[in-house]
C-alpha positions in Angstrom: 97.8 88.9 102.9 94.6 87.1 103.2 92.2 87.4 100.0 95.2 88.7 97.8 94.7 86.9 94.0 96.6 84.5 93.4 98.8 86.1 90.4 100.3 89.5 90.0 100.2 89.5 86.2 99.6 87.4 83.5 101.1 83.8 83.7 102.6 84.6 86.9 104.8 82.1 88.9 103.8 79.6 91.9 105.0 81.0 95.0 107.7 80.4 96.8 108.1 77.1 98.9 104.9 77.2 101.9 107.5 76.3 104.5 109.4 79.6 103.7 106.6 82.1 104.0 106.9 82.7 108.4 110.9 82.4 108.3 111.6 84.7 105.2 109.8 87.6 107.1 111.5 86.6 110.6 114.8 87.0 108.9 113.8 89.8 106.8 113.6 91.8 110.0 116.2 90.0 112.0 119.2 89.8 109.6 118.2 93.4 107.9 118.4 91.8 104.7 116.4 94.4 103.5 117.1 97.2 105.5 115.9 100.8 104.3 113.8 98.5 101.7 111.1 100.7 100.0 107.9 98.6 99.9 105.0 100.7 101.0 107.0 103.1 103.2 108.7 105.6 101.5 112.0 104.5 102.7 114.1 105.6 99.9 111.8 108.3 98.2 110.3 111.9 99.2 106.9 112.3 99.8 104.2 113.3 97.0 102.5 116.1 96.9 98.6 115.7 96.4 98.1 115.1 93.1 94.4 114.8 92.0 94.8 117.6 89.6 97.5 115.5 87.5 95.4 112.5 88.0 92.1 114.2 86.8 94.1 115.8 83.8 95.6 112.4 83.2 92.0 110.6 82.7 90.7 113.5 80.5 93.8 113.1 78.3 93.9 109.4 78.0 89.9 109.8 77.0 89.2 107.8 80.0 85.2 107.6 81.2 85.5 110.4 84.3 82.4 108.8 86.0 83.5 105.1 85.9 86.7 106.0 86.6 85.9 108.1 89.8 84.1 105.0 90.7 86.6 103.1 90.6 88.8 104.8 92.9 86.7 106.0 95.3 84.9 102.1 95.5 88.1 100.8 97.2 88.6 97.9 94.6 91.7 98.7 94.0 93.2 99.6 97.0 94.6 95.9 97.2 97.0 96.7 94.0 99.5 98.3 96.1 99.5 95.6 99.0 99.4 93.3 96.3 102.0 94.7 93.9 104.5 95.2 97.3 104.0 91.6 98.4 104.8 90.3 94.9 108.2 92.4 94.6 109.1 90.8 98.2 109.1 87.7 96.9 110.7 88.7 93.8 113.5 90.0 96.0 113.1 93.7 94.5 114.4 96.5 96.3 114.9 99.3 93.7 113.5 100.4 90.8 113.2 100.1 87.4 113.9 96.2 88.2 113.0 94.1 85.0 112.2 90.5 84.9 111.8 88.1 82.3 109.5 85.2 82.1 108.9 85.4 85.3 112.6 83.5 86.1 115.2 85.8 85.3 116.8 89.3 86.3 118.2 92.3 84.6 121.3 92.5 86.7 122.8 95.3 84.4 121.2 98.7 84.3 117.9 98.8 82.1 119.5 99.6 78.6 118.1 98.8 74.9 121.5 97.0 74.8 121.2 95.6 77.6 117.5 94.2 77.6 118.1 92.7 74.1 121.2 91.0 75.4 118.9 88.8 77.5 116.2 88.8 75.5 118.5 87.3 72.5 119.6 85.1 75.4 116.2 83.7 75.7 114.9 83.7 72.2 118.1 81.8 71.2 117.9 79.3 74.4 121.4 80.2 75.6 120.7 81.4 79.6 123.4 79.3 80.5 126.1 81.0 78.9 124.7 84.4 79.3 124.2 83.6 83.4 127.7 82.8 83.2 129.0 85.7 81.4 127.2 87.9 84.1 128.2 85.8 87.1 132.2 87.1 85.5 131.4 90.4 84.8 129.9 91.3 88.7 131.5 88.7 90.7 128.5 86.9 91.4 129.7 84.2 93.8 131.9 86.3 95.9 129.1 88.8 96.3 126.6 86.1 96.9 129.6 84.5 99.9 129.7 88.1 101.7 125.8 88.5 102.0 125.7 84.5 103.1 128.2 85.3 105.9 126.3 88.1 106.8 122.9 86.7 107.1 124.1 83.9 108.9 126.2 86.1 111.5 123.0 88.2 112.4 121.0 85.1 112.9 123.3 83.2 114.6 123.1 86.0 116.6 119.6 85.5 116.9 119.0 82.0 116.2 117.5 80.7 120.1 114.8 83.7 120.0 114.1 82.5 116.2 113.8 78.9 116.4 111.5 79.7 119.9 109.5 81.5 117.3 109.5 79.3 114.6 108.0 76.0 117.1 105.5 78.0 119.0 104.0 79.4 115.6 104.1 75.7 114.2 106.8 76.2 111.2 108.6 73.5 113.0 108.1 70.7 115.1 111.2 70.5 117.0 114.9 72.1 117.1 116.5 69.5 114.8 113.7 70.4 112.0 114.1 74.2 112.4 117.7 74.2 112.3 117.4 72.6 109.1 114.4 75.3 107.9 117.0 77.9 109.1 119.8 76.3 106.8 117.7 76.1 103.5 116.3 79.6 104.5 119.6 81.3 104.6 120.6 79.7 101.1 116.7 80.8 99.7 117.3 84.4 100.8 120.9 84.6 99.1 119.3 83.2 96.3 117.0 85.9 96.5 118.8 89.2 97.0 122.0 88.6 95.5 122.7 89.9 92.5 122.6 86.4 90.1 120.3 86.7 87.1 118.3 83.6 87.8 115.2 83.8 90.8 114.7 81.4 93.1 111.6 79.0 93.7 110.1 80.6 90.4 108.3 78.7 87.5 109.0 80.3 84.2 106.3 82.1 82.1 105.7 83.7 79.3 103.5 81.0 77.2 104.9 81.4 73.5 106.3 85.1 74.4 109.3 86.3 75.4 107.7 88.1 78.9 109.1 91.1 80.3 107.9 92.9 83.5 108.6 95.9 84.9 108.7 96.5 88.8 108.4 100.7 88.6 106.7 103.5 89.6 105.7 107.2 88.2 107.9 109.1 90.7 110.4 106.7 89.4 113.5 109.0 87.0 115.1 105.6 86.3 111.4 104.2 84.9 110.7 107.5 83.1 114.1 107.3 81.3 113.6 103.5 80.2 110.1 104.1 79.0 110.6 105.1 75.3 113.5 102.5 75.2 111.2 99.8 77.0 108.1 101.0 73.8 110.7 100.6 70.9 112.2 97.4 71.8 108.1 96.6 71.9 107.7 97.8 68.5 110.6 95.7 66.9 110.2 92.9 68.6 106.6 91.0 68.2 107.5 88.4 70.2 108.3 90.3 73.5 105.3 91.2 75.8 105.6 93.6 78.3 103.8 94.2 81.8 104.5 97.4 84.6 103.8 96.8 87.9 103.6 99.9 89.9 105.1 99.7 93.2 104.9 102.5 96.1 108.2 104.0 96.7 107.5 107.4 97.0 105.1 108.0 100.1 101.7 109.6 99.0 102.1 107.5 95.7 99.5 105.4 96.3 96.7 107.3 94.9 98.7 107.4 91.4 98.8 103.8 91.8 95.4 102.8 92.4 94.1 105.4 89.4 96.3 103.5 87.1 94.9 100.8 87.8 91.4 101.9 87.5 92.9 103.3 83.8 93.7 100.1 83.2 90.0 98.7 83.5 89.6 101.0 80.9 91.9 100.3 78.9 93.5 103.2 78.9 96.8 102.4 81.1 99.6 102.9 78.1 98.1 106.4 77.6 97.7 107.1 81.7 100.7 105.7 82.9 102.6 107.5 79.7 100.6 111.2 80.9 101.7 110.5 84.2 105.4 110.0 83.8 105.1 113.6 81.4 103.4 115.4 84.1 105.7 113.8 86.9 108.9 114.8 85.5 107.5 117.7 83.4 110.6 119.8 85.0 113.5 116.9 84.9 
């Protein structure tokens, strides 16, 4: 991920712990923590069809500059949005989407609802996480959820632990057995943390400076996203102190192109109106 910026969006988070960064993906693969996950592969989505023509259509609706923006695409500056948006939901621990976050800390474990979204929002606004965190570790049974995945990540490394210590010493992540056993230990616990259900997101620094932030891990081929949208604009439009950020994500293979024109929309500033034109066009059938 060398020469990726630093932040995904505004006021972003610091990264995970250093120490984590060659483990996480060891165990990523090794435990199938994330099996099937979408990230760049089209795991869990059909393929899209060639869609310059909705793109084009798009920019000329939104009143976007057609020669800048072709520009823009066909420069390559923003090819690094969709390795860069991918990485960024990794560490999040996102592996569907709409996922919404909040201040850069905290999860929308319930389905993306206006009543839902204000819940937590109030939460926030009214500095009361800790009761709402545990009225949602009650409602989905957050700690024996989180128990059964931390069984099962540490049966498939166990089962793998010799080859992944080996690995872990040769590449430097540790100096010795005792020191990677203990990596290993707080690596299991970090990656429970991570894609277990629990509202609150590990390693993460909170952000929003004065707002209440929400961000939306989605995508255009996305029916969940699509359907949120107008919710996601009203609860904008009542709400001053709520800011809002979409991160587009590749689920769908062949998406990528959508992606990167958005993107180039958004120099323009033009992305509300070009993201909005691409979810009509998308689902103009649905």
């Amino acid at each position: 991920m060398e020469g990726l910026p630093e932040q995904p969006f505004d006021n972003a988070p610091k990264m995970p712990k250093i120490k984590f960064k060659h483990i996480l993906v060891a165990f990523l693969i090794v435990a199938g923590v994330a099996s099937g996950y979408f990230l760049g592969k089209g795991a869990t989505g059909f393929a899209v069809a060639d869609s310059s023509d909705v793109i084009t259509k798009c920019a000329v609706q939104s009143g976007i500059n057609l020669d800048s923006f072709k520009t823009c695409i066909n420069s390559g500056v923003m090819d690094y949005v969709v390795q860069q948006n991918s990485y960024f939901a990794m560490i999040y621990g996102i592996s569907y989407t709409p996922a919404v976050i909040f201040n850069c800390k905290y999860r929308l474990v319930d389905l993306p609802t206006k009543e839902s979204i204000m819940e937590i929002v109030t939460a926030i606004r009214n500095n009361d996480m800790e009761n709402y965190i545990e009225m949602i570790n009650e409602k989905y049974n957050i700690t024996q959820k989180r128990q059964q995945m931390f069984d099962e990540i540490k049966q498939n490394v166990e089962a793998n632990k010799e080859s992944i210590m080996l690995e872990m010493i040769q590449s430097g992540d540790a100096r010795n057995e005792e020191e990677a056993e203990i990596i290993i230990a707080e690596t299991i616990e970090y990656l429970v943390d991570l894609y277990s259900p629990g509202v609150e997101i590990p390693e993460m620094e909170s952000c929003g400076d004065g707002f209440i932030k929400m961000t939306e891990f989605g995508e255009y081929m996305c029916p969940g996203c699509y359907v949120i949208e107008p919710v996601i604009q009203e609860i904008l439009a009542e709400n001053k102190d709520v800011s809002f950020e979409f991160i587009a994500v590749p689920i769908h293979e062949g998406i990528e192109s959508q992606i990167i024109a958005g993107e180039c929309a958004r120099e323009q500033g033009k992305f509300d109106l070009f993201k909005s034109c691409l979810f009509e066009e998308n689902f103009k059938d649905y």
